[in-house]
N, C-alpha and C positions, 0 to 999 in steps of 0.2 A: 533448634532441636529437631532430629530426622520422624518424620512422622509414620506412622503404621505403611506398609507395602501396599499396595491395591491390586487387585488381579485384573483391572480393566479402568479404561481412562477413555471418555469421550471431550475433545477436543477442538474448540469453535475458533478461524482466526480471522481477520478482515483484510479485504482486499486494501493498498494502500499507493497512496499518487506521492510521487516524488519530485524533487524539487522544484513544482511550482512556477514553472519560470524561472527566474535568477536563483534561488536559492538551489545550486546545483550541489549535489551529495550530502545537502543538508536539511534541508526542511522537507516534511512530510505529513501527508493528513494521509485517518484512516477513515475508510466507506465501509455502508451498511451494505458491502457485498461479503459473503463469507464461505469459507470453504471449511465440512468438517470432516474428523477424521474418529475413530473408534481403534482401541487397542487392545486386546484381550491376551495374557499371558499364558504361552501353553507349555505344558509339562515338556517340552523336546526342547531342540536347540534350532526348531525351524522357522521360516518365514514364508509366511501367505502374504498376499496382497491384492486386494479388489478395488478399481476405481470406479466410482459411477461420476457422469455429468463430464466434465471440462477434461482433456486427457484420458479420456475412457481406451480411445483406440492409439493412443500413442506410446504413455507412460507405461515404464518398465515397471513388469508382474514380480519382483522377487526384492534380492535386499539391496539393489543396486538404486530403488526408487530414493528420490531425493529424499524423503523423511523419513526411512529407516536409517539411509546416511546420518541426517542427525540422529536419530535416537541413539546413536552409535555412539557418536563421537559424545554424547552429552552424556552418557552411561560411565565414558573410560575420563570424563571431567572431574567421576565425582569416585572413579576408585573402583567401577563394581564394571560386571560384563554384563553386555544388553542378552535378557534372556529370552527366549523363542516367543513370538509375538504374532495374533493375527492381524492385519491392518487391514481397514476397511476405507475408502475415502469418499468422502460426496463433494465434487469438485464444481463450485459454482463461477471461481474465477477466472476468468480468460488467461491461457497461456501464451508469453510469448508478447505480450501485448501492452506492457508499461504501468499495469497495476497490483505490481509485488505479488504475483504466483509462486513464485521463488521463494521470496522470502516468508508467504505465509505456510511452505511445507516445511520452513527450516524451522520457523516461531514453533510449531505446531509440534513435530517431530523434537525440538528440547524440550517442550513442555509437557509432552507425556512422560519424557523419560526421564525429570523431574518429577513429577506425580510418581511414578510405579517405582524409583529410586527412594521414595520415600523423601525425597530432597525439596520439593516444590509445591505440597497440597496436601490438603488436608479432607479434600469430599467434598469441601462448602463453597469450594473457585476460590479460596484465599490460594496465593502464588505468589513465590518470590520473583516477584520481575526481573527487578533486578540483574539476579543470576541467569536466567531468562533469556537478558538483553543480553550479556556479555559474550553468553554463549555462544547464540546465534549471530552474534556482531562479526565474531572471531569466524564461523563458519561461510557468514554471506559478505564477507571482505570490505562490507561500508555500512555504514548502520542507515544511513536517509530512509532504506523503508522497513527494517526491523524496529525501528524506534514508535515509529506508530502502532506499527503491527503488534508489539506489546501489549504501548500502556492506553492508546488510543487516541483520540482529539487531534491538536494540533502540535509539531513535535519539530525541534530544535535538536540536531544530535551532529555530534564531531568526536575524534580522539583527541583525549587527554594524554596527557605524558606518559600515565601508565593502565589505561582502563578507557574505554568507549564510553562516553558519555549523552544525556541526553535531556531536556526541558519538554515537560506537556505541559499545554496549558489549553483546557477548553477555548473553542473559537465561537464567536459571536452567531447567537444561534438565527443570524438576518444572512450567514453565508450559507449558499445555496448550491452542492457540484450536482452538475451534471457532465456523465463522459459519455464519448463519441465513438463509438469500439469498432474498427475495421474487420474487415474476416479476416486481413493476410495477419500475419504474426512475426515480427522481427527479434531478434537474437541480442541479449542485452551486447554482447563482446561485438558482435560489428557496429554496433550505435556507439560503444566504444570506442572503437577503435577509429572512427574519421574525426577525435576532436584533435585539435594543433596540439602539440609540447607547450607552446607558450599562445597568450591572447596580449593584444593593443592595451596598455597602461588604461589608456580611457577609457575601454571597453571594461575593463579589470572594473576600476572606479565607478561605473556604472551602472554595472550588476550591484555590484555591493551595495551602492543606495538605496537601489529596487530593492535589493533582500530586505535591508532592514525596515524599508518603509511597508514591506509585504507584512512583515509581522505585524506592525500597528494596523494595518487594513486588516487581516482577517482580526484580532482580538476588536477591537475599539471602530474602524472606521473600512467596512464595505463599501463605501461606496468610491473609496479609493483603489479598488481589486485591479483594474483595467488599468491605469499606471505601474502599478506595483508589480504588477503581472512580464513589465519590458524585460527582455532579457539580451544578453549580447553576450553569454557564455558558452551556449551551444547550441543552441537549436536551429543558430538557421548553417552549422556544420552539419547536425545530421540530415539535412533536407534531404539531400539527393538520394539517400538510404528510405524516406517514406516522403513522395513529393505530395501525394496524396493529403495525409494528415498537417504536410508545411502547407499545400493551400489551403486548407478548410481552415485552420490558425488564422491565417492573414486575412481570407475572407469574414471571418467570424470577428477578428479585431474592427477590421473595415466598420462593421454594424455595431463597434462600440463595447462588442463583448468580451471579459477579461479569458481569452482563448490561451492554454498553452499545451505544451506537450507533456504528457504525463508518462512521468520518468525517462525510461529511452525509448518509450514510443510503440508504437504508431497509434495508440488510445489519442485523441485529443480530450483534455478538462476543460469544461467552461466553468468558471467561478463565478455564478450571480452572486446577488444580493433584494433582500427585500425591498428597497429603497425606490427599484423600478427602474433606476436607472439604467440607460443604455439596453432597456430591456422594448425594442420596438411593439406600440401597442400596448404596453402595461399600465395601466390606470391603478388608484389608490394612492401611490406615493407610498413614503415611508411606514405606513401602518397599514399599507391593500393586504389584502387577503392570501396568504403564501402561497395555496395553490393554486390561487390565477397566477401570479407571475410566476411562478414553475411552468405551468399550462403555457402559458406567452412565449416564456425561455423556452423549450421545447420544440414549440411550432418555430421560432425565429431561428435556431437552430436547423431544425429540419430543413427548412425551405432553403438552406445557403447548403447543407450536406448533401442530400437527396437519399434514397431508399437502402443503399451500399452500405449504410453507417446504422448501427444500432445505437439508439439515442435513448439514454436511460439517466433518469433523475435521481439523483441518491439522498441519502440521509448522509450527517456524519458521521460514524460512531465514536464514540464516549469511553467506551470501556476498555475496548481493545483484545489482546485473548484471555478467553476462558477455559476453563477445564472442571468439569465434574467426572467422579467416579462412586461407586455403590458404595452405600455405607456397611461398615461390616458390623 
């Protein structure tokens, strides 16, 4: 049932890492990095747009910015015209950079216009995901980091025969990201564009086992992350596009750490785990103290990246997007 109009929609989405290693245009977790956005309806048929934080001095000021794009396209989904709208945005996630920027202006940009359509909310953050997902799937051409960006956790997502489909399931709360953020910023369509048409059968076979055994390593078994982590579907294709983030991977495996490149890059993900493993220096074992071995992951990290790399420990988030608006 369409619920009341709201004249304003404030809009929170999370930054998200994509496939993990092997699991390529499929699996994804969401981080406790988040970018928001505010939407206010005004009597015209005009558009403002203010960014603060991440894209401040890049991102187009009118209705060409990627999330009035969606509200667009998600406004003519549901039958109505998007109507004049301030947008405001506080942009906390790196563009450009392999942790679904993109995707969380597209998540964010249907989910308002879901809310102010009357289609998607209710005031309280109830939201049909759902439709949500489909939307933004059909906008961002692969779902791997809409699917998190969502419903949150850890996320399983492919097309179905006739609809984008997608599995969360919380991940075992002993896994531990931390990503490795470069200042330069790569283009998803050229990390694109150097992978083959076709890959080696065995290589084929390979990944795949890594995927699926990825999945029981983050729900059930971390301390498996650093195997499950191998991949031979693309990552050492896009080397020569950031050779930088392919060595600090290889050097960071070297030390045992489950290193990959997040989504198309040049972010590097380290996947810990509490267990200590592979974590040089970490004391405790299975039941040490989380943030010493954060603390350890960090510095052991550090020492193989140096000063270049912005090394930041995340949470995972759980929830995925929200959306409130004023009750009337």
């Amino acid at each position: 049932m369409p619920q009341p109009h709201p004249a304003a929609v404030t809009v929170r989405t999370p930054a998200t890492s994509a496939n993990l290693g092997p699991g390529f245009d499929a699996l994804g977790l969401a981080l406790e990095l988040a970018d928001e956005i505010e939407v206010r309806v005004r009597d015209d048929r005009g558009v403002t747009v203010a960014v603060e934080g991440q894209g401040a001095d890049s991102l187009p000021l009118d209705d060409s910015h990627l999330v009035v794009r969606a509200m667009r396209a998600a406004f003519e989904a549901v039958g109505q015209t998007m109507p004049g709208v301030d947008l405001r945005c506080r942009n906390a996630i790196p563009h450009g950079r392999g942790l679904g920027s993109s995707a969380s202006a597209i998540v964010a940009g249907v989910t308002a216009a879901a809310v102010l359509a009357g289609h998607g909310g209710d005031g309280t953050g109830r939201l049909d995901r759902d439709w949500i997902f489909q939307t933004a799937a059909d906008i961002e051409g692969h779902p791997d980091n809409v699917a998190p960006c969502v419903y949150g956790g850890f996320t399983i997502a492919w097309r179905g025969a006739k609809a984008w489909r997608a599995l969360t399931t919380p991940p075992s709360p002993r896994v531990r990201p931390v990503v490795c953020v470069p200042h330069q910023s790569l283009s998803t369509e050229r990390a694109r564009g150097l992978l083959p048409g076709t890959v080696p059968h065995a290589d084929a076979a390979f990944s795949a086992g890594r995927a699926a055994l990825l999945v029981a390593a983050v729900h059930e078994h971390p301390e498996l992350l650093f195997e499950a982590t191998e991949d031979r579907l693309h990552q050492s294709y896009r080397s020569e596009a950031m050779p930088a983030s392919a060595a600090l991977v290889e050097s960071l495996r070297g030390d045992g750490l489950a290193a990959v490149i997040s989504g198309a890059g040049p972010t590097v993900l380290v996947l810990g785990h509490d267990a200590g493993e592979g974590l040089p220096g970490a004391e405790g074992g299975r039941h040490g103290d989380p943030s010493q071995i954060e603390t350890v992951m960090v510095d052991s990290i550090r020492r193989r990246a140096g000063t270049e790399w912005h090394i930041r420990p995340l949470a995972i988030n759980l929830v995925g997007v929200r959306a409130t608006s004023p009750r009337s």
